[in-house]
ChimeraX commands (.cxc) that place a marker at each C-alpha (Angstrom):
marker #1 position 158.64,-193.25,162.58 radius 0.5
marker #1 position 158.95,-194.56,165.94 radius 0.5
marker #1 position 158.64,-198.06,167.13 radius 0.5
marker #1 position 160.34,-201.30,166.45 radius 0.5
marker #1 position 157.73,-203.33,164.40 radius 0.5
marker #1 position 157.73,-203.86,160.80 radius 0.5
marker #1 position 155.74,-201.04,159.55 radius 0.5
marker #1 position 157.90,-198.56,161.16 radius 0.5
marker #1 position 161.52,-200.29,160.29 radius 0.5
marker #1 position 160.16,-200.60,156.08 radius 0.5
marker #1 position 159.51,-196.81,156.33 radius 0.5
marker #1 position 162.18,-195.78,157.64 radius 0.5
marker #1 position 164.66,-197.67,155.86 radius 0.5
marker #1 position 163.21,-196.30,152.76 radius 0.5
marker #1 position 163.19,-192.97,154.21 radius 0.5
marker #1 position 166.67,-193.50,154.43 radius 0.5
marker #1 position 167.31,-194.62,150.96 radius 0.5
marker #1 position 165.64,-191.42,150.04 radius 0.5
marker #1 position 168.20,-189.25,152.39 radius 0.5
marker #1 position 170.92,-191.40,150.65 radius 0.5
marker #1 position 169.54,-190.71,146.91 radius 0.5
marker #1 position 169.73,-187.10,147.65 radius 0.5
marker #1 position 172.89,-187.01,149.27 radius 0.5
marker #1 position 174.71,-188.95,146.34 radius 0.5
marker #1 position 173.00,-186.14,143.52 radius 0.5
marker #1 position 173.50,-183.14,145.36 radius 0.5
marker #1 position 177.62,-184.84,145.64 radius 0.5
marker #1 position 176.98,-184.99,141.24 radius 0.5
marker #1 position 175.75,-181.45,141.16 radius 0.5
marker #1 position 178.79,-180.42,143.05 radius 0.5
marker #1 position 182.10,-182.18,141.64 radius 0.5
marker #1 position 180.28,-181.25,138.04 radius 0.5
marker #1 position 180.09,-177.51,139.41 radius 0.5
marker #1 position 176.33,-177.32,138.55 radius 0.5
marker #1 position 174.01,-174.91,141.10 radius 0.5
marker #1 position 172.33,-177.08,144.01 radius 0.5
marker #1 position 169.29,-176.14,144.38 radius 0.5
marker #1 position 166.63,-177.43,146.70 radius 0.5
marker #1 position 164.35,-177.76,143.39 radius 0.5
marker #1 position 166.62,-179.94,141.78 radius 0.5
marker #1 position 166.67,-182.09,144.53 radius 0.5
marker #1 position 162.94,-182.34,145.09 radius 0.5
marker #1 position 162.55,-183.16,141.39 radius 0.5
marker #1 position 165.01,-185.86,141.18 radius 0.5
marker #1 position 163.51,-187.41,144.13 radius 0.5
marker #1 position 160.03,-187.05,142.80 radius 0.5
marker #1 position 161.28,-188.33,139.12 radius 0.5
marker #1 position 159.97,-184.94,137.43 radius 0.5
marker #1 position 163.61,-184.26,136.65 radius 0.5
marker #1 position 165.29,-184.36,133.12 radius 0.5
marker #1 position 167.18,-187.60,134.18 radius 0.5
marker #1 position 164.29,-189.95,132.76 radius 0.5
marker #1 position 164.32,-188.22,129.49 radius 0.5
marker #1 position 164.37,-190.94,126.91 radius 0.5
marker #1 position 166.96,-191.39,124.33 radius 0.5
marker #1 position 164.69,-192.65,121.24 radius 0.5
marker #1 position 162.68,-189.74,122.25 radius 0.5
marker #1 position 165.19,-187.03,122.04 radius 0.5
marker #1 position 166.79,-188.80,118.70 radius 0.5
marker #1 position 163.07,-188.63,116.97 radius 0.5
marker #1 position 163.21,-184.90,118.22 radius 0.5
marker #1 position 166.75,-184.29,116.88 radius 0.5
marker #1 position 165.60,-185.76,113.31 radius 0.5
marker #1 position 162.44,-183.61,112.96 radius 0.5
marker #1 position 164.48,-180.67,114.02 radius 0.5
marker #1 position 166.70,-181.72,111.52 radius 0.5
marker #1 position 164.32,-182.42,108.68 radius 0.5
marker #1 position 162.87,-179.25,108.93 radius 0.5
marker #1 position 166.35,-177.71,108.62 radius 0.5
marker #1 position 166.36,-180.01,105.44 radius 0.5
marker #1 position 163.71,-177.94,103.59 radius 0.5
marker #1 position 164.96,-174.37,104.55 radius 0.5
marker #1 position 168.31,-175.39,102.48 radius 0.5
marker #1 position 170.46,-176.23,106.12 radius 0.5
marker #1 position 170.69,-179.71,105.67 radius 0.5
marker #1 position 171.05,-182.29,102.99 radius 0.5
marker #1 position 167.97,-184.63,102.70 radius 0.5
marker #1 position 171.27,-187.33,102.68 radius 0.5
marker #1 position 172.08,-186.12,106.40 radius 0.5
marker #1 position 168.79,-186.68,107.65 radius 0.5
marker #1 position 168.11,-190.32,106.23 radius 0.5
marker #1 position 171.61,-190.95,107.95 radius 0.5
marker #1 position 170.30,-190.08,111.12 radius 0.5
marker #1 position 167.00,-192.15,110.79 radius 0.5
marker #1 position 168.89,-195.16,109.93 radius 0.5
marker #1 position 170.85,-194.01,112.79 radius 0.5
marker #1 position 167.71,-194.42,115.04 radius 0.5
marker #1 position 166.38,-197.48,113.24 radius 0.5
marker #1 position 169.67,-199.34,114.16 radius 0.5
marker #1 position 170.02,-198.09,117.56 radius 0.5
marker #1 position 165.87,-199.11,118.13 radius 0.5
marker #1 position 166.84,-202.66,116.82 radius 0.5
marker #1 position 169.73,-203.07,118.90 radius 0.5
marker #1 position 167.47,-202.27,122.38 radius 0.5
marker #1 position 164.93,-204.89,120.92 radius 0.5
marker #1 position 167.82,-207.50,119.84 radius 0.5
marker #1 position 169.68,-206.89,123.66 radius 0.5
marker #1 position 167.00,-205.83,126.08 radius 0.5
marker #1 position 163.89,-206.55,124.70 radius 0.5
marker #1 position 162.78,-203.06,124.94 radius 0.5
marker #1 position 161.76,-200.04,122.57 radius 0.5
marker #1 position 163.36,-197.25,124.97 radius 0.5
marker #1 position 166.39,-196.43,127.55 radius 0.5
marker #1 position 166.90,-193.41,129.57 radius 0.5
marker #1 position 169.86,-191.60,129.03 radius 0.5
marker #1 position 170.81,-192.35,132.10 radius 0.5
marker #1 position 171.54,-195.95,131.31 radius 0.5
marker #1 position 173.79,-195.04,128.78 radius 0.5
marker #1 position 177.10,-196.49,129.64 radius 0.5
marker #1 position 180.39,-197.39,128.56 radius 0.5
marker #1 position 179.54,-201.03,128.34 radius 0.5
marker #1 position 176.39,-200.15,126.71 radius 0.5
marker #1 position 178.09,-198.32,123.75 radius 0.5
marker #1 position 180.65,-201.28,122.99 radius 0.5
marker #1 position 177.78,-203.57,123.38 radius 0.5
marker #1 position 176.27,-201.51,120.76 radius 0.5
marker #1 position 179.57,-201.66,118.48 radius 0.5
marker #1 position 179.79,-204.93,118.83 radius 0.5
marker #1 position 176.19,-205.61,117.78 radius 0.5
marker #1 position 176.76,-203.44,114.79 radius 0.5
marker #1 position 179.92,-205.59,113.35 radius 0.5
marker #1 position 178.37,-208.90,113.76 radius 0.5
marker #1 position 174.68,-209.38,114.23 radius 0.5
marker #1 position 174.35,-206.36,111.35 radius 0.5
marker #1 position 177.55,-207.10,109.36 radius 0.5
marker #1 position 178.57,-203.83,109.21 radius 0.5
marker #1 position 181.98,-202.65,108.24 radius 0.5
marker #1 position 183.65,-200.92,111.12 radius 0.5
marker #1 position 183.92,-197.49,109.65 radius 0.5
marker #1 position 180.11,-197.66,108.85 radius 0.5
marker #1 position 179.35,-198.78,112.25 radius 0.5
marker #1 position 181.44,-195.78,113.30 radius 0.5
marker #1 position 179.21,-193.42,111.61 radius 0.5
marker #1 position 176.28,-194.61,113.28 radius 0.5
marker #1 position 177.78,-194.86,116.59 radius 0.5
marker #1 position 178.95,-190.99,116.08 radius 0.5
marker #1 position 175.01,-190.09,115.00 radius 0.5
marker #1 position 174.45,-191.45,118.44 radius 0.5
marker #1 position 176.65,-189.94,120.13 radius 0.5
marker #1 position 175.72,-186.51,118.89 radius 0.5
marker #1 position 172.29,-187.44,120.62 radius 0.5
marker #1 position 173.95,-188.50,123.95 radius 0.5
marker #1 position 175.98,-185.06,123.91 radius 0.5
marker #1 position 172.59,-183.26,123.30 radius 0.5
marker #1 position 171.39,-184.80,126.57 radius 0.5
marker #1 position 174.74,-183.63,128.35 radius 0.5
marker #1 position 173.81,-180.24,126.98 radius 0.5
marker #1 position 170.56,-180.26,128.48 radius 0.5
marker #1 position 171.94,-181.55,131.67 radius 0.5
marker #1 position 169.84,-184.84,131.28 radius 0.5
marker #1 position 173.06,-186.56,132.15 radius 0.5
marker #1 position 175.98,-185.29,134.03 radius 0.5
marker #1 position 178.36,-187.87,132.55 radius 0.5
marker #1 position 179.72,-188.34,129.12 radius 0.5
marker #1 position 179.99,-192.01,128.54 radius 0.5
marker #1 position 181.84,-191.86,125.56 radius 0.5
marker #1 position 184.42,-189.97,127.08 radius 0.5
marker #1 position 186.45,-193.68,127.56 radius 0.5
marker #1 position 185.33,-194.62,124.22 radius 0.5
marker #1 position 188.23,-195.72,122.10 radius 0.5
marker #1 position 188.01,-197.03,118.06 radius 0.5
marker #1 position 189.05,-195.73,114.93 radius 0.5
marker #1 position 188.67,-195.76,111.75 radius 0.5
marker #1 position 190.33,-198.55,108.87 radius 0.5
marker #1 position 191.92,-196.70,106.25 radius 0.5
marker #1 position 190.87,-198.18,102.73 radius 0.5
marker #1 position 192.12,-198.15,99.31 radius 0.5
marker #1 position 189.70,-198.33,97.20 radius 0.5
marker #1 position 190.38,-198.95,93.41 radius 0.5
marker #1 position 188.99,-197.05,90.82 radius 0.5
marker #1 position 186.96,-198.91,87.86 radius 0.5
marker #1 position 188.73,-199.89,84.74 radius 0.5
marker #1 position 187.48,-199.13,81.72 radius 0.5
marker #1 position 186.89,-202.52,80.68 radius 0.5
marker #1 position 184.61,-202.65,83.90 radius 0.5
marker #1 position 182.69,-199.27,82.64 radius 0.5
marker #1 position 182.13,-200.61,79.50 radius 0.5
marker #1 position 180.98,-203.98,80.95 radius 0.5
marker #1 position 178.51,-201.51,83.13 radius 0.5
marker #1 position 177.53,-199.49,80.69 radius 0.5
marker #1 position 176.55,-201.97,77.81 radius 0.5
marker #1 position 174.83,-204.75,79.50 radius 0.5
marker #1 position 171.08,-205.10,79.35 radius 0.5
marker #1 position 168.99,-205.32,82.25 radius 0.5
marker #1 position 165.79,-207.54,82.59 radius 0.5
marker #1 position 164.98,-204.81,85.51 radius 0.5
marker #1 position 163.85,-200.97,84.86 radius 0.5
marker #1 position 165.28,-200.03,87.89 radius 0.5
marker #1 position 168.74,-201.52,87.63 radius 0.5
marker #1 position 168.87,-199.89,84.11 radius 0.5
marker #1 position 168.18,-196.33,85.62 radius 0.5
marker #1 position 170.50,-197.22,88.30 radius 0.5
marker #1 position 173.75,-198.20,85.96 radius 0.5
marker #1 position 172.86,-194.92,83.80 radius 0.5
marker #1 position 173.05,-192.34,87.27 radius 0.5
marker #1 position 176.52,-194.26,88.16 radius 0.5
marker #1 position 177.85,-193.95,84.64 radius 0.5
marker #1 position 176.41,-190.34,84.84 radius 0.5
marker #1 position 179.07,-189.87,87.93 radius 0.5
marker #1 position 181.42,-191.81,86.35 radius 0.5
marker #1 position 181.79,-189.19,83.45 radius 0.5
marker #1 position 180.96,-186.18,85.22 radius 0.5
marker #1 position 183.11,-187.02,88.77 radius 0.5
marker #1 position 179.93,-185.85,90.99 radius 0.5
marker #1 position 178.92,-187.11,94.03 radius 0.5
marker #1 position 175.78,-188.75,95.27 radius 0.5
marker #1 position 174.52,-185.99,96.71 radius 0.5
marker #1 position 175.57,-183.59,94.01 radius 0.5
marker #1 position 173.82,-185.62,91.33 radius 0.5
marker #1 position 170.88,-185.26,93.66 radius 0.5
marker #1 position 170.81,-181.68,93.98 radius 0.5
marker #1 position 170.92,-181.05,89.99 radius 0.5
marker #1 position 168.01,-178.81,88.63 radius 0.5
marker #1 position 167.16,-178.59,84.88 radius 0.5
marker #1 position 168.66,-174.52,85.31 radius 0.5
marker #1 position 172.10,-176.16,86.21 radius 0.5
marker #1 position 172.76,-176.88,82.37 radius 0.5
marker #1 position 173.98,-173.96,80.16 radius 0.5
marker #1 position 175.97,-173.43,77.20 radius 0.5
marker #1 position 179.91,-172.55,77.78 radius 0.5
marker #1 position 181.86,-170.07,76.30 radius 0.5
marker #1 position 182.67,-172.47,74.00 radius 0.5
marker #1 position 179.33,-173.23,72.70 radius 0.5
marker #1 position 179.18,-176.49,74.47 radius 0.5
marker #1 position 176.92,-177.48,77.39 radius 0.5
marker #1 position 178.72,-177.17,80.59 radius 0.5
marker #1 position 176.88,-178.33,84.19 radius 0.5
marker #1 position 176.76,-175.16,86.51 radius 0.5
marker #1 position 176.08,-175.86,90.03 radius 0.5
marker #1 position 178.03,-175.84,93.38 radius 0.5
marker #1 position 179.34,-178.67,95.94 radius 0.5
marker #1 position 177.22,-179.58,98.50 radius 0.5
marker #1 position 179.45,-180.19,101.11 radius 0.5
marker #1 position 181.95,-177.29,100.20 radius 0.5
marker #1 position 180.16,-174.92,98.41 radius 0.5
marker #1 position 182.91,-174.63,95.99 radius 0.5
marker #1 position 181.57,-173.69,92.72 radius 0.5
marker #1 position 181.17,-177.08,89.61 radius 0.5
marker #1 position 181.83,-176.19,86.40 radius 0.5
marker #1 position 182.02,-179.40,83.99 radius 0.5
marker #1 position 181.52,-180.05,80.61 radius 0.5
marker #1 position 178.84,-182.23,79.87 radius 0.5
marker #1 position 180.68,-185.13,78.20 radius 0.5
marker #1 position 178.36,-186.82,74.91 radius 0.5
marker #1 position 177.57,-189.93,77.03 radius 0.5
marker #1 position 176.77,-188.09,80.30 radius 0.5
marker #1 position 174.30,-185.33,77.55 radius 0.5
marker #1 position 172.80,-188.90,76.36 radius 0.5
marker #1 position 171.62,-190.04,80.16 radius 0.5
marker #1 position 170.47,-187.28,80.69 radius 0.5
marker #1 position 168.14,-186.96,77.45 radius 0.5
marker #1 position 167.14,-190.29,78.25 radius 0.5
marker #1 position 165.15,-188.99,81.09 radius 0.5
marker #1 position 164.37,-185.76,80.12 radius 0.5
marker #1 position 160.79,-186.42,80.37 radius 0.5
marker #1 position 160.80,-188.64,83.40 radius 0.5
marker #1 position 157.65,-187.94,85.59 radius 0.5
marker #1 position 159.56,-187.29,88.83 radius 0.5
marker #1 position 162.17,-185.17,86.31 radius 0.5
marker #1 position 159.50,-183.49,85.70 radius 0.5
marker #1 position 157.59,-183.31,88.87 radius 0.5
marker #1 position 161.02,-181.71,90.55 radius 0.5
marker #1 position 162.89,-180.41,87.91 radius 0.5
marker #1 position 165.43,-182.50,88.38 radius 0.5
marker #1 position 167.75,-183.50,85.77 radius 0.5
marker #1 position 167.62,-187.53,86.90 radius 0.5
marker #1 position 165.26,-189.57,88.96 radius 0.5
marker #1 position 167.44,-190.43,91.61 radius 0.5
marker #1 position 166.86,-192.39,94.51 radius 0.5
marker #1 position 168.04,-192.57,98.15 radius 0.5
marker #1 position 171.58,-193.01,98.44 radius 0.5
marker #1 position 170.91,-196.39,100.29 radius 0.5
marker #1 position 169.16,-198.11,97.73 radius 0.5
marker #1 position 171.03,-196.80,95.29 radius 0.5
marker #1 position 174.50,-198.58,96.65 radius 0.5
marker #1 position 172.21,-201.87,97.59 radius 0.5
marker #1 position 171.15,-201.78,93.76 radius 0.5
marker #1 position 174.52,-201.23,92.38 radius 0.5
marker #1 position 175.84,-204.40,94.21 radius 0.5
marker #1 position 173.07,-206.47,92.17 radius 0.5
marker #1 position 174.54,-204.63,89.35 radius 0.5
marker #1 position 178.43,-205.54,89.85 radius 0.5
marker #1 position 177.47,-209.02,90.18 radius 0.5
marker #1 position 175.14,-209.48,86.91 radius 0.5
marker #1 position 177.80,-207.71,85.14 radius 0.5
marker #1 position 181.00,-209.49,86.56 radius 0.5
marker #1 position 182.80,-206.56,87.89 radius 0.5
marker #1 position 184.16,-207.74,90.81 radius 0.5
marker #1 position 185.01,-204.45,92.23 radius 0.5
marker #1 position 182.73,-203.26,94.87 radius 0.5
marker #1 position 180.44,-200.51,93.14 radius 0.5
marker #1 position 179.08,-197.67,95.72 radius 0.5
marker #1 position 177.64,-193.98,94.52 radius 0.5
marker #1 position 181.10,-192.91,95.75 radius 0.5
marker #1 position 183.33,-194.87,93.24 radius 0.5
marker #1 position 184.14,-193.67,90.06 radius 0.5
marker #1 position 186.44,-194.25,87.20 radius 0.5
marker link #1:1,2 radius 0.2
marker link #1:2,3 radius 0.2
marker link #1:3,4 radius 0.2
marker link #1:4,5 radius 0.2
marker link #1:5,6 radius 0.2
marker link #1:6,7 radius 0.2
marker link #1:7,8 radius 0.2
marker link #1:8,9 radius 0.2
marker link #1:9,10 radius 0.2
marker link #1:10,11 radius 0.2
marker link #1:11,12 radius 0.2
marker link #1:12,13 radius 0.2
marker link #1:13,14 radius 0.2
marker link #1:14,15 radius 0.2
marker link #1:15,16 radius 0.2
marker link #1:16,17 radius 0.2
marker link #1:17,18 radius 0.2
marker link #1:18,19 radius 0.2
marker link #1:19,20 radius 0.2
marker link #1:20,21 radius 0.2
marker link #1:21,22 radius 0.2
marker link #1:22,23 radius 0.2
marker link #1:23,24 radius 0.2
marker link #1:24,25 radius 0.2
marker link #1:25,26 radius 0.2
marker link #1:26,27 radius 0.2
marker link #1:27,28 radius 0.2
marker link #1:28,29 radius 0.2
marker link #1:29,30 radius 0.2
marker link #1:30,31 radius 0.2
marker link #1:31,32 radius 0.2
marker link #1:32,33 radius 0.2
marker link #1:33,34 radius 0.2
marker link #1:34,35 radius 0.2
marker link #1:35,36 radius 0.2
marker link #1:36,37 radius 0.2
marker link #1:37,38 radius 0.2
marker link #1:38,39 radius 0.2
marker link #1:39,40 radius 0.2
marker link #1:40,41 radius 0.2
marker link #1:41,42 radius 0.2
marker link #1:42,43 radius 0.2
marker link #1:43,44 radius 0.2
marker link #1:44,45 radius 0.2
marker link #1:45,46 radius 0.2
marker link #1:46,47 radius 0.2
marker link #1:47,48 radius 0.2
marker link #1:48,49 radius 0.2
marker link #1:49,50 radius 0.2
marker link #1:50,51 radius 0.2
marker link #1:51,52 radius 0.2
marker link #1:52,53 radius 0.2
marker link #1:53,54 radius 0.2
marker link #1:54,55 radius 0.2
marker link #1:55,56 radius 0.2
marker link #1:56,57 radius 0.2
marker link #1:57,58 radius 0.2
marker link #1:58,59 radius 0.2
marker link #1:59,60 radius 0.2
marker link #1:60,61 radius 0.2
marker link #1:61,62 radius 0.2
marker link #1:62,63 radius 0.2
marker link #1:63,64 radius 0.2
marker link #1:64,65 radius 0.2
marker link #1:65,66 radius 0.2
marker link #1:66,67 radius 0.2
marker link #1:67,68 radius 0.2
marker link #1:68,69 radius 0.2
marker link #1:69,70 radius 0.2
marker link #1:70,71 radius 0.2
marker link #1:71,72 radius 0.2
marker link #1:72,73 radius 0.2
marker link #1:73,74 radius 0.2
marker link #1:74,75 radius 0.2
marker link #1:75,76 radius 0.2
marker link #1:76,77 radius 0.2
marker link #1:77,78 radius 0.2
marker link #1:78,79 radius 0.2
marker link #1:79,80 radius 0.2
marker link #1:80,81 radius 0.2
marker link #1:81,82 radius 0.2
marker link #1:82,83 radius 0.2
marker link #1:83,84 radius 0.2
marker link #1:84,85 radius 0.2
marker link #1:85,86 radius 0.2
marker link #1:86,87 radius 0.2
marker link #1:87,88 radius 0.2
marker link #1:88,89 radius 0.2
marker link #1:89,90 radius 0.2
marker link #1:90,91 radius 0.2
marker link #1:91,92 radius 0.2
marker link #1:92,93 radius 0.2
marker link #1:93,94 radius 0.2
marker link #1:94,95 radius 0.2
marker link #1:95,96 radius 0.2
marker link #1:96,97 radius 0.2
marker link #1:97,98 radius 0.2
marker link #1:98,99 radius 0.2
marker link #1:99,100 radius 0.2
marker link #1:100,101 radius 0.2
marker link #1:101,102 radius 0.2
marker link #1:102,103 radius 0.2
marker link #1:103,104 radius 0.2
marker link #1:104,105 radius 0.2
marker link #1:105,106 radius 0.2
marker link #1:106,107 radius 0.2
marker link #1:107,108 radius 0.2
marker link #1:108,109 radius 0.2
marker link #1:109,110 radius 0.2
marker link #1:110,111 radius 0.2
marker link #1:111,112 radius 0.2
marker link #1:112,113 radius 0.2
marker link #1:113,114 radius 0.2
marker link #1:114,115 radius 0.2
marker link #1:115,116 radius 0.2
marker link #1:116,117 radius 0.2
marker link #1:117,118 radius 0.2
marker link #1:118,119 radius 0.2
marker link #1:119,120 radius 0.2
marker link #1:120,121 radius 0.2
marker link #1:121,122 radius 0.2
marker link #1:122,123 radius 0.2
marker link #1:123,124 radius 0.2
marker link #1:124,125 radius 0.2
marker link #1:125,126 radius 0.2
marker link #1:126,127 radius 0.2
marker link #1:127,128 radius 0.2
marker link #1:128,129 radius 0.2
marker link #1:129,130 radius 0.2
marker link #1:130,131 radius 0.2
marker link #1:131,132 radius 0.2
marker link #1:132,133 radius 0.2
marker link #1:133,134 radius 0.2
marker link #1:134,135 radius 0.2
marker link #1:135,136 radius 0.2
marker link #1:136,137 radius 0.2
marker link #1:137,138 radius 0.2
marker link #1:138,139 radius 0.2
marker link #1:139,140 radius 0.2
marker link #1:140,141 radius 0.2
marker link #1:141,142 radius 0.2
marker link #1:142,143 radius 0.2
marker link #1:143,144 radius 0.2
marker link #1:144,145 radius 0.2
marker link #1:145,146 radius 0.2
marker link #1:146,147 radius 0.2
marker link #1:147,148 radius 0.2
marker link #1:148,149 radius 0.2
marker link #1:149,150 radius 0.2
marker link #1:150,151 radius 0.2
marker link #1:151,152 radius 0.2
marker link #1:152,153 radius 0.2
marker link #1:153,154 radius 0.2
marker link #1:154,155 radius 0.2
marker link #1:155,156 radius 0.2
marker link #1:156,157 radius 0.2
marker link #1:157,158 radius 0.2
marker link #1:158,159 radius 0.2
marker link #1:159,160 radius 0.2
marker link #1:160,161 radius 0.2
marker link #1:161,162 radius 0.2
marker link #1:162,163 radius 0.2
marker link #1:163,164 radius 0.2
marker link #1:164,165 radius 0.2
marker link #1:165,166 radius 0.2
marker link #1:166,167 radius 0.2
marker link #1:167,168 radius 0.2
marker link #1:168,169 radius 0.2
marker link #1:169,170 radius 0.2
marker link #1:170,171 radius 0.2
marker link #1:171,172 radius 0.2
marker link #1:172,173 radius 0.2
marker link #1:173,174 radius 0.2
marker link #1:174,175 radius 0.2
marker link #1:175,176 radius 0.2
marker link #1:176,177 radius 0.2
marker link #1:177,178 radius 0.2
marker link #1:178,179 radius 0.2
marker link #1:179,180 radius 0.2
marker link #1:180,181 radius 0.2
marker link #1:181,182 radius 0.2
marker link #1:182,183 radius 0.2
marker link #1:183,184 radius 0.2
marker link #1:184,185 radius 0.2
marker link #1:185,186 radius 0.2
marker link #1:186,187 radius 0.2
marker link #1:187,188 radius 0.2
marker link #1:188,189 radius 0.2
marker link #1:189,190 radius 0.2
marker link #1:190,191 radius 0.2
marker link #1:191,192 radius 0.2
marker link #1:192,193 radius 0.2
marker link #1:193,194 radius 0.2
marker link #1:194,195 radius 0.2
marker link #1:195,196 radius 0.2
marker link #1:196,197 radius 0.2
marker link #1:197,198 radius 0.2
marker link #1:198,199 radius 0.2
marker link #1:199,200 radius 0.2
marker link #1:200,201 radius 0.2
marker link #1:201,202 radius 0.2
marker link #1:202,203 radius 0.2
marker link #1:203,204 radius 0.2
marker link #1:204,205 radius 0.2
marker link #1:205,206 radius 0.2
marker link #1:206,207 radius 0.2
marker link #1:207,208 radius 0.2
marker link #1:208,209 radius 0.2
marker link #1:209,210 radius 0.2
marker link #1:210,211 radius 0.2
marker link #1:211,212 radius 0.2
marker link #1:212,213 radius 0.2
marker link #1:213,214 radius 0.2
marker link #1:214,215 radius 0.2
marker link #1:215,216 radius 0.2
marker link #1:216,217 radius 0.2
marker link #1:217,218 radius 0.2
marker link #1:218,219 radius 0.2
marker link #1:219,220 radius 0.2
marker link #1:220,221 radius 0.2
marker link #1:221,222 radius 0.2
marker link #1:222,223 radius 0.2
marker link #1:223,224 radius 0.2
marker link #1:224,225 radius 0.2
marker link #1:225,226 radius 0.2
marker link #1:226,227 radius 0.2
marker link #1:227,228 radius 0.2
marker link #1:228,229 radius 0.2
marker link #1:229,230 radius 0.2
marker link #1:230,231 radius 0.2
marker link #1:231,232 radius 0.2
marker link #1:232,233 radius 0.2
marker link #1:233,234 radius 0.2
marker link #1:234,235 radius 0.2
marker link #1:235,236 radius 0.2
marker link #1:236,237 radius 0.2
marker link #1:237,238 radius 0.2
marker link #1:238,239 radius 0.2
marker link #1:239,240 radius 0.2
marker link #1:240,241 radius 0.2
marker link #1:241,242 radius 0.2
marker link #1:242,243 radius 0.2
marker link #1:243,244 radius 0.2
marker link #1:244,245 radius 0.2
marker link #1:245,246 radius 0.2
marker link #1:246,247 radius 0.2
marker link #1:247,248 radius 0.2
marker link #1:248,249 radius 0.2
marker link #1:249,250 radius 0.2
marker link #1:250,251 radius 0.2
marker link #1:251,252 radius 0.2
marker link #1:252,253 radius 0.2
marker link #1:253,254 radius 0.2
marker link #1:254,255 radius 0.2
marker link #1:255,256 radius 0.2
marker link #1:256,257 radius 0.2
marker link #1:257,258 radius 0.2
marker link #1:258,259 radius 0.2
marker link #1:259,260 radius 0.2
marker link #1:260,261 radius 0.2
marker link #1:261,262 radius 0.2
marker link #1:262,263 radius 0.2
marker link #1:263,264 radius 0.2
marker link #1:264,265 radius 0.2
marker link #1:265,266 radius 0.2
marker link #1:266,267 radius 0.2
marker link #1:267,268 radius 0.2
marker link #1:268,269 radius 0.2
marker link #1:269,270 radius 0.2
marker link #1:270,271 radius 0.2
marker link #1:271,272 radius 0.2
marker link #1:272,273 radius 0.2
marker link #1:273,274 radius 0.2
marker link #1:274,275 radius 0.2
marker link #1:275,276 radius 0.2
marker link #1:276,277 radius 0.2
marker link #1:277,278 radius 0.2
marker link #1:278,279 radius 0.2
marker link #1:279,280 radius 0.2
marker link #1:280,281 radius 0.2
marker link #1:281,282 radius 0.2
marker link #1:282,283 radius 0.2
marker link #1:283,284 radius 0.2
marker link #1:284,285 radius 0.2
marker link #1:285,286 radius 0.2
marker link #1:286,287 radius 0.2
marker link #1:287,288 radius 0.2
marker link #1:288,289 radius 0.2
marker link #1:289,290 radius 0.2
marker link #1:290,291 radius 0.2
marker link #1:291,292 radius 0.2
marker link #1:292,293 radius 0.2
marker link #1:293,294 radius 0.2
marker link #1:294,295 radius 0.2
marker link #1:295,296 radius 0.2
marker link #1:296,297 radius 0.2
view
């Protein structure tokens, strides 16, 4: 615009800032070897491009995808709540931080993700390798949007942690039979002890336990009752015997309305209250060891 008053020098500078935008994309497009297109251009000026996609947006998206996958057999229901705790956290962490309920993936940093760490260890409390796990859910997200060319730039490419190898000790037996023999006040911390003593004398995991169907009990070669099923997270085939005390839990809630409702063989619940209930457990019963679905004897 010609002319030298105001109107004309606030248009044209933001013409300029315009030329400038374009320049500096079309340079991104280039040193990341994507085609330049005049389309491209004209929708990253005009904001109709893929670079305001929204992170929360496209995690909700990922976890529906996912779910779905959940009942056709392709995922583990255990996968999915992982990823919506996932999302939870990461939600909390824009509210705690920013004060807001979305980002574009654009805004996704380095500083952003340590921020996020950080957040995670303290104002949550949670251990680092946990915190890992969440911040690796996220990720997955962030390299979805890479993908989809919503962002050029991997920002966790500089991203450095690792994880804290544990020992953990297995129970004693004097801390089984502690478990196993003291009475609850609570209906729910009663069926909780009896699905960890389950594991304890069968060696399955969480999600195993889960998965067990009413079919998944026959008798052995030996006439005794043997659990048939396969791992999970392998596929490798489980064969066990089904010790007297495991036989006995599982008689106890043989008629169980959700046992019955799912033919399942126990009424289990998510693997996150489960581990919150057992640490009620270990301290009514004085075990002082730390008591997860994982831990057995």
């Amino acid at each position: 615009m010609t002319g030298d008053d105001d109107t004309a020098q606030t248009l044209n500078h933001f013409l300029d800032l315009i030329v400038n935008r374009i320049h500096q994309f079309r340079n991104e497009l280039f040193f990341n070897k994507q085609a330049i297109t005049s389309k491209k251009l004209i929708d990253h000026v005009t904001g109709r491009d893929n670079s305001s996609a929204k992170v929360i947006q496209q995690f909700q998206k990922h976890n529906d995808e996912m779910l779905a996958l959940v009942k056709s057999g392709n995922y583990a229901f255990g996968t999915y709540e992982r990823f919506e705790i996932s999302k939870k956290h990461l939600q909390e962490f824009l509210q705690y931080r920013y004060k807001i309920d979305e980002i574009d993936f654009r805004d996704i940093t380095l500083e952003f993700i340590k921020n996020y760490e950080f957040y995670l260890k303290t104002v949550k409390n949670i251990s680092n390798n946990t915190a890992l796990k969440y911040i690796t859910n996220f990720k997955k997200i962030v390299l979805i949007g890479i993908d989809l060319e919503i962002i050029l730039h991997n920002p966790f490419k500089r991203f450095k942690t690792r994880k804290i190898k544990l020992f953990k000790q297995p129970l004693t037996r004097e801390e089984l039979f502690k478990i196993e023999h003291h009475k609850f006040d609570l209906p729910r911390l009663s069926l909780i002890r009896d699905i960890f003593v389950f594991q304890c004398y069968t060696g399955l995991a969480y999600a195993d336990t889960f998965n067990l169907k009413r079919s998944n009990v026959s008798v052995g070669i030996d006439g005794e009752l043997w659990l048939i099923s396969e791992r999970q997270k392998t596929g490798r085939p489980i064969n066990i015997p089904l010790l007297p005390k495991a036989h006995e839990i599982l008689e106890r809630y043989r008629k169980h309305p959700q046992c019955l409702k799912k033919d399942s063989l126990l009424p289990i619940s998510s693997n996150q209250k489960m581990n919150a209930y057992l640490k009620e457990i270990a301290d009514l019963c004085g075990v002082n060891s730390a008591l997860t679905t994982y831990r057995s004897i």
